[in-house]
C-alpha positions in Angstrom: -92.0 -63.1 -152.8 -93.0 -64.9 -155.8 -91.4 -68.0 -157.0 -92.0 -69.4 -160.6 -90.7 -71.5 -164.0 -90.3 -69.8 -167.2 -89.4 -72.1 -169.7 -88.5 -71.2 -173.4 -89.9 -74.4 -175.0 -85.7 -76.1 -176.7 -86.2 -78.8 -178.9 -82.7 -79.4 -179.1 -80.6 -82.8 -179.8 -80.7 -84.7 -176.1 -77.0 -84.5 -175.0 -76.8 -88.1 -174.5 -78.9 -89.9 -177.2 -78.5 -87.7 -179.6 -82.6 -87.8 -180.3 -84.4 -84.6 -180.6 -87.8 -84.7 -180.1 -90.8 -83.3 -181.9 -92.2 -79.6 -181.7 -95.6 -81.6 -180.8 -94.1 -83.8 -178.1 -92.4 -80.8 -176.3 -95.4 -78.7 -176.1 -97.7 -81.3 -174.5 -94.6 -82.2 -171.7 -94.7 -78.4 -171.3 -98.0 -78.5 -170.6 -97.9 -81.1 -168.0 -95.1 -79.1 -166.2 -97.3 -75.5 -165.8 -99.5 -78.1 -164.3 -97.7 -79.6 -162.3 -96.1 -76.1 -161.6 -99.6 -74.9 -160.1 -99.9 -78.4 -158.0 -97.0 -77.7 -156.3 -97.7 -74.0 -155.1 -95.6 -72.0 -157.2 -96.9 -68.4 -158.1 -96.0 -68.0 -162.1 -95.6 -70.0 -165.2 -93.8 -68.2 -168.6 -93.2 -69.5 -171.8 -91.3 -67.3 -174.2 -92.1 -66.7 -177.8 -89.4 -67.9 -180.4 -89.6 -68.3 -184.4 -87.1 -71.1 -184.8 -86.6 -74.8 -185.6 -84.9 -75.4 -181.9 -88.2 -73.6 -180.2 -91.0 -75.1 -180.1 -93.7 -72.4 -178.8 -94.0 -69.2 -181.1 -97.6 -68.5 -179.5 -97.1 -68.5 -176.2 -100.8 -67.6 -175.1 -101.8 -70.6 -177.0 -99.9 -72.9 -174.6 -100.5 -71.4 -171.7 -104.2 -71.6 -172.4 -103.8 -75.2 -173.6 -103.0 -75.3 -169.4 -105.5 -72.6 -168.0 -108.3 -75.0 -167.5 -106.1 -77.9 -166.1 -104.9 -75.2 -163.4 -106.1 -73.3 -159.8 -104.3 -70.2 -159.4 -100.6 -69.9 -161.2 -100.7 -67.1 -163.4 -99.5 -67.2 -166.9 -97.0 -65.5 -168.6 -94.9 -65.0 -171.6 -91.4 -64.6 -171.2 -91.3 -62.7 -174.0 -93.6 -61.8 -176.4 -91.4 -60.2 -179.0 -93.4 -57.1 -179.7 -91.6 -55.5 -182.2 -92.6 -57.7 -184.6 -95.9 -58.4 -183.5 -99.8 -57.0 -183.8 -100.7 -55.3 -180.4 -104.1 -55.9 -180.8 -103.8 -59.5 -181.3 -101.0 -60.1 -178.5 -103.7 -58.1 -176.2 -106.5 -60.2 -177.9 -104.8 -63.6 -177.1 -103.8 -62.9 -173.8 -107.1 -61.4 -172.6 -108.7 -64.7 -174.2 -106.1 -66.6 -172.2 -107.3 -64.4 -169.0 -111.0 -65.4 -169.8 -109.9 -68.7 -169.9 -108.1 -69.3 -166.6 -110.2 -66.8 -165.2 -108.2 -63.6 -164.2 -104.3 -65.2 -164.1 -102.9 -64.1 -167.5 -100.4 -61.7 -167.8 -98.3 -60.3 -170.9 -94.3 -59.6 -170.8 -93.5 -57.5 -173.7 -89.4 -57.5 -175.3 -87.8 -57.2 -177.5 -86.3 -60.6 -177.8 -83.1 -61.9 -177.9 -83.6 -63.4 -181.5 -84.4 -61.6 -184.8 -86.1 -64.3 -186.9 -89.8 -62.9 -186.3 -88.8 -59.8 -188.3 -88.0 -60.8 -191.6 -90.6 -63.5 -190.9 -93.4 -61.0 -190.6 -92.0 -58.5 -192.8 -90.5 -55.8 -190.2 -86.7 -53.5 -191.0 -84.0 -54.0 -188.4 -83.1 -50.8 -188.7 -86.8 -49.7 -187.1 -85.4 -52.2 -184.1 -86.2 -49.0 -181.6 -88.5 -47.5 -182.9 -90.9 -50.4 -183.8 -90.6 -51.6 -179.6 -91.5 -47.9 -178.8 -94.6 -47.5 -181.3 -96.1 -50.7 -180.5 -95.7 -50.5 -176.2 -97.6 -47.4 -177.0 -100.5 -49.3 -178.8 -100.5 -52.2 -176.2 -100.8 -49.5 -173.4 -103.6 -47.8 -175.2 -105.2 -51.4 -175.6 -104.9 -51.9 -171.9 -106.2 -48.8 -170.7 -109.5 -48.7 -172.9 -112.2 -50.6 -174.5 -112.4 -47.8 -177.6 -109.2 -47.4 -179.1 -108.4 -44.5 -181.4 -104.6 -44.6 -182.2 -102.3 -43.9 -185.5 -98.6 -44.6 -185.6 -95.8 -44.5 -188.5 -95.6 -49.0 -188.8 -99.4 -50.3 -188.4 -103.0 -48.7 -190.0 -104.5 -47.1 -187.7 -107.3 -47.6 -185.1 -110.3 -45.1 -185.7 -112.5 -45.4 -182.4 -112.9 -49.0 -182.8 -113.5 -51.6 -180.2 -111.3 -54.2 -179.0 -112.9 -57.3 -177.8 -113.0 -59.8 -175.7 -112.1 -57.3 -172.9 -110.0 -59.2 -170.2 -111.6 -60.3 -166.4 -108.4 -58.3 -164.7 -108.6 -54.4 -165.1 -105.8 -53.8 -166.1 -104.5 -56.8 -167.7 -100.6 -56.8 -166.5 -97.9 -55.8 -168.5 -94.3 -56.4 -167.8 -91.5 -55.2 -169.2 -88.2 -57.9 -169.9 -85.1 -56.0 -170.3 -81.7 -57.6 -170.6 -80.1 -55.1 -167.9 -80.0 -52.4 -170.7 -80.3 -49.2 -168.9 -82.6 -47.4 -170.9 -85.2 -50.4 -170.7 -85.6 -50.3 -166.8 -86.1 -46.3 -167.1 -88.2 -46.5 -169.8 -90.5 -49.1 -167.0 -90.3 -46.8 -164.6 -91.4 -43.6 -166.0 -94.2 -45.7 -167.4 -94.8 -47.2 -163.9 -94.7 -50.5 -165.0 -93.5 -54.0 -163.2 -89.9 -55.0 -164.7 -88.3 -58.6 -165.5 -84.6 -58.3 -165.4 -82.7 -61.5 -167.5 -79.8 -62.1 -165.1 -78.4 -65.0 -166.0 -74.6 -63.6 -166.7 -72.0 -62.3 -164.3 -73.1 -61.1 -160.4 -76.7 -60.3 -159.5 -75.5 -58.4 -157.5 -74.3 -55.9 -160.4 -78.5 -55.8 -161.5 -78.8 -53.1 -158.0 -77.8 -50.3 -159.4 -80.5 -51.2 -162.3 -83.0 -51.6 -159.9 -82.4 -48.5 -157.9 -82.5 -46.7 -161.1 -85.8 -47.7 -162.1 -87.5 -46.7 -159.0 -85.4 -43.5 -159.5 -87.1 -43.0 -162.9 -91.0 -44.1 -161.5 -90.8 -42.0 -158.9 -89.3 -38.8 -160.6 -92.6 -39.9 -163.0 -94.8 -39.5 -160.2 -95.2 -43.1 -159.5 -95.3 -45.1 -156.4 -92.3 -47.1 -156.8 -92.4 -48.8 -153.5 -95.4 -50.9 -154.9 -93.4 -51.9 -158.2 -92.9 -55.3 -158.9 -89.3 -56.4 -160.4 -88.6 -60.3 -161.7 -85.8 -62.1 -162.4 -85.8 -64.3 -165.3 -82.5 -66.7 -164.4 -81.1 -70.0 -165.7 -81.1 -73.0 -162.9 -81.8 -76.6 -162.0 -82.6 -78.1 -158.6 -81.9 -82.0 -157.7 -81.5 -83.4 -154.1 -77.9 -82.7 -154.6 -75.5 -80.3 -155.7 -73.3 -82.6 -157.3 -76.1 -84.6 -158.8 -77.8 -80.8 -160.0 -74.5 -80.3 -161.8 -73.9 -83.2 -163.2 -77.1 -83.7 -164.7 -78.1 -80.1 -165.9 -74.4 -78.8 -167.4 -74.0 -81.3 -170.8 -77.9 -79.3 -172.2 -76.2 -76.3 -170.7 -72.9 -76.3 -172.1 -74.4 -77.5 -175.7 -76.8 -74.3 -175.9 -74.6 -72.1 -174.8 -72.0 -72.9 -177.4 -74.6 -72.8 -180.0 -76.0 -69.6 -179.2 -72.0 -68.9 -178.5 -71.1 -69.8 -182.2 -74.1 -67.0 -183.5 -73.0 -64.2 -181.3 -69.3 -64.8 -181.0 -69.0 -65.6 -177.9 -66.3 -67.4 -176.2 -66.3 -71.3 -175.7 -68.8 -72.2 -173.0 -66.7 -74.9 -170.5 -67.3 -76.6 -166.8 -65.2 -74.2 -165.2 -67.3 -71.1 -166.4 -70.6 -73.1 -165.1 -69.3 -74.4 -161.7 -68.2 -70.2 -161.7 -71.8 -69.1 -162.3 -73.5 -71.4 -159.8 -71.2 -70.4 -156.8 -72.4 -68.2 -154.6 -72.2 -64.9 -156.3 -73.3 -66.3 -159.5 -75.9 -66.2 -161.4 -77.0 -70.1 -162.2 -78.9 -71.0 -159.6 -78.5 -74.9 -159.9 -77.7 -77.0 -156.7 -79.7 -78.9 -154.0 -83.0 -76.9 -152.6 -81.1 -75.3 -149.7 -78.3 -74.3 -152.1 -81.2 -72.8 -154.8 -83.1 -71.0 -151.7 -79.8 -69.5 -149.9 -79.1 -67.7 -153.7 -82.9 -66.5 -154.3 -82.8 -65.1 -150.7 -80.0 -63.2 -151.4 -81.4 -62.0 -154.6 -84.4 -60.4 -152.5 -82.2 -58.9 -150.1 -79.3 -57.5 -152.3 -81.0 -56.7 -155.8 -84.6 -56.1 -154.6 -86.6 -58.5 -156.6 -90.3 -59.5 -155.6 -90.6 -62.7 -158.0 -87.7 -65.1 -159.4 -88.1 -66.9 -162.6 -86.2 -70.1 -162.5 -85.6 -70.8 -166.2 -85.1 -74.5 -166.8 -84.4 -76.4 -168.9 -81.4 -74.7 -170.7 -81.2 -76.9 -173.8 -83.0 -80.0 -174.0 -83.1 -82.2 -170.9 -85.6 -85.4 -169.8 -88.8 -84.3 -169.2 -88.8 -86.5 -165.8 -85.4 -84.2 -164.3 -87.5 -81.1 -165.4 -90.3 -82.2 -163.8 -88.7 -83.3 -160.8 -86.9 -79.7 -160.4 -90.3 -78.0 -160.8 -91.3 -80.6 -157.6 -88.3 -79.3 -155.6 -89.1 -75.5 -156.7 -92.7 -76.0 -155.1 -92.6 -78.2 -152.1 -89.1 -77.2 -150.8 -87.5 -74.3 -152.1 -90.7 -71.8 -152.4 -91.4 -72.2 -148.4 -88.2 -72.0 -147.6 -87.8 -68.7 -149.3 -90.9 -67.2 -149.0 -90.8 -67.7 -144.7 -87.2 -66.2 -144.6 -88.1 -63.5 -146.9 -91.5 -62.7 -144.7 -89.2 -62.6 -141.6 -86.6 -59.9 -143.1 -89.2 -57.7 -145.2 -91.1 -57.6 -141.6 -87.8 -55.8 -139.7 -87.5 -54.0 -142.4 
């Protein structure tokens, strides 16, 4: 069982002081978190990709890399790249540069995103939403499989038998696959035999196991071993010594993004009694004290079938010392703790 941080980089008015702080300032205290990430033994670091003024990463290979040489063995992630709207052969450039770097721990999760700026931005129709995700996996599988790429599609020039360099240290460099819990995203993972990262951070995880078993479903009617696919969960939490104190300090930056992502989609006022809903026990925040955070992953494991959990924090803007000191709690308590119980179980199993 994998435990990890993925982190999506908010630069968003501090709840309390009303200060926001600079694109610059955020990515170097990201930085010193995937480091401290690695000190504390946990397995995975992502940073998603995002093309707005309340983001601050929109290359997340170039952070991660900013941390590759300070780290021993976390491997790096984005969480997503949007790859619709971007150039295979760079996202595969930049991530097997990034694997170079850090010597064999990069890895790529391709989406769609959960934002649409990056189209318009880089000159790509909604309308091709589909079809553009489809195309492009294609290319970024090609990429992965082979040094000499020959390859045409309808939305980039094509690729006569050229090269594609530098060639990554891992063979294959990984791909993932984020999906939202849309159905046709985990079978399109498993008939391409693929590791899957599932965003729950809604409703009851529990709900994600039929998902799940329909993904293996898919890989192995493919022909694919799906007892050795990975699946993630991407999910929104916070850990303090506490529960009280993990509630208290992580719902104000919760409740603001929520409403302001709310206000875009339409989505209903975000209040204390739909957050202290979500982080009981069949929800899906995972914020409380480490025994609290650890009971919840376990369960995940055990009733959804994931291999690695994502604890996504922060969730707006929060101080860089409570994120910091979650990550702590995340390495030196909460990983053990679920990675022993989860050996014993998966061994009677």
């Amino acid at each position: 069982m994998e435990i990890g941080i993925s982190t999506f980089v908010e630069t968003t008015p501090d709840v309390k002081t009303g200060k926001t702080i600079s694109h610059a300032e955020r990515l170097r205290e990201v930085v010193e978190e995937i480091i401290l990430a690695d000190q504390v033994g946990l397995d995975v670091f992502g940073v998603g990709e995002h093309h707005r003024r309340d983001y601050a990463a929109s290359s997340p290979a170039v952070v991660l890399a900013a941390a590759a040489p300070q780290t021993k063995r976390i491997r790096l992630t984005s969480a997503v790249t949007v790859l619709s709207s971007a150039d295979p052969v760079r996202v595969f450039q930049d991530f097997a540069t990034l694997d170079g770097i850090s010597n064999g721990r990069a890895e790529i999760m391709a989406g769609r995103g959960s934002f649409i700026e990056s189209f318009p931005l880089f000159g790509y129709d909604l309308n091709d939403y589909d079809e553009l995700f489809d195309e492009k996996l294609d290319l970024l599988l090609t990429l992965q499989k082979s040094e000499t790429v020959t390859w045409s599609g309808k939305h980039r020039a094509a690729i006569p038998n050229r090269g594609i360099y530098p060639r990554p240290v891992q063979n294959p460099l990984p791909i993932w696959i984020g999906s939202g819990g849309n159905a046709q995203s985990v079978i399109r993972a498993g008939v391409l035999g693929l590791p899957l990262v599932l965003a729950i951070i809604g409703g009851r995880p529990a709900q994600f196991a039929p998902l799940v078993d329909l993904y293996k479903q898919a890989a192995a009617h493919a022909g694919h071993d799906a007892a050795k696919l990975q699946v993630a969960s991407h999910s929104h939490g916070f850990i303090a010594e506490d529960d009280e104190t993990a509630a208290e300090e992580f719902f104000p930056s919760t409740q603001q993004a929520m409403n302001v992502l709310g206000r875009e989609r339409g989505w209903g006022h975000y209040n204390r009694a739909a957050f202290d809903a979500a982080r009981s026990t069949e929800g899906a925040l995972f914020a409380g004290d480490p025994e609290t955070v650890s009971r919840k992953i376990i369960n995940l494991r055990k009733e959804v079938g994931v291999t690695r959990f994502l604890l996504h924090v922060p969730v707006g803007s929060m101080p860089h010392a409570d994120v910091m000191k979650a990550i702590e709690l995340l390495g030196k308590e909460v990983a053990p703790a679920v990675r022993k119980e989860v050996a014993e179980w998966e061994a009677k199993q």
